[in-house]
C-alpha positions in Angstrom: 115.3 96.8 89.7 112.6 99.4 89.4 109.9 98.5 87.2 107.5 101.1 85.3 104.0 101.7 86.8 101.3 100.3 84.3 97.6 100.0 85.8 94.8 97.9 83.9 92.0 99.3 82.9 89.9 101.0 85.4 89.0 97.9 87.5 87.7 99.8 91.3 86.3 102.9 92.0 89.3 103.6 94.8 91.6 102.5 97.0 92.1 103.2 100.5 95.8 103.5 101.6 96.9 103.8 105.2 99.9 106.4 105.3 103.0 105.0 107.7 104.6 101.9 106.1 102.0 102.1 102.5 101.9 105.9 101.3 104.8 106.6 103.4 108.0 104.9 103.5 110.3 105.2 106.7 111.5 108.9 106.4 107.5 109.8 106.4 107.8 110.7 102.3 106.2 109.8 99.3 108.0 107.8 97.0 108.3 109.4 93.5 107.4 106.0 92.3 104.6 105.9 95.1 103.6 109.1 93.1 103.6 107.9 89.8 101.7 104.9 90.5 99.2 106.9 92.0 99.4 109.6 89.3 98.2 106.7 87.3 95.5 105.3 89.2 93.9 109.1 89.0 94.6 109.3 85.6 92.4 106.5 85.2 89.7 108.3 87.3 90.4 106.2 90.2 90.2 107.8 94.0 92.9 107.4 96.3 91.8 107.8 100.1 94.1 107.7 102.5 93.5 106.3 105.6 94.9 107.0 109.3 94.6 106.6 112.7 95.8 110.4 112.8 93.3 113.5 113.7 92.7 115.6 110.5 95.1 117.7 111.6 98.2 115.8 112.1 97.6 114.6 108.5 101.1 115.2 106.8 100.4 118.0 104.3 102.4 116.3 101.8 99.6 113.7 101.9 96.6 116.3 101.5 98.9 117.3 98.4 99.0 114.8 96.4 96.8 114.7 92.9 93.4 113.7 93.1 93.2 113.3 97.2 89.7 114.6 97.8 88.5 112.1 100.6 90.2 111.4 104.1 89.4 108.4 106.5 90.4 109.6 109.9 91.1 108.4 113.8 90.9 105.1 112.8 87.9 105.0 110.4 85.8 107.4 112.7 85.7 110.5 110.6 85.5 110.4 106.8 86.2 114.5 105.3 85.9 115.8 102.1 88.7 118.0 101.4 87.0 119.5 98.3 88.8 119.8 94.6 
């Protein structure tokens, strides 16, 4: 059973997801409950940063999409980019 998505009160400054298997379920897509929670989070003026092993460019665009996604971690930590507001 599917439960609503209620955060605390701001506890961190962000959270650092990696994509395949967290962000991303099996079929490489974000969940719209995966969305809503993170909806929240940024609601709450949290920042979500995903994180991959992936170049820049083979970030999934749906990813680089989502609300309040400013900040990447790429190639496995080695890169950090601000993708601007």
């Amino acid at each position: 059973m599917k439960k609503r998505v209620d955060l605390p009160e701001k506890k961190y400054e962000g959270y650092i997801f990696d994509l395949d298997g967290t962000l991303l379920n099996r079929e490489g897509h974000v969940t719209p409950r995966t969305r809503a929670a993170l909806q929240a989070a940024v609601d709450k003026g949290v920042y979500i940063v995903p994180a991959t092993g992936r170049p820049l460019a083979s970030l999934p665009p749906e990813v680089a999409q989502l609300p309040g996604i400013r900040y990447v971690i790429t190639c496995n930590g080695a890169a950090v980019w601000d993708l601007g507001s």
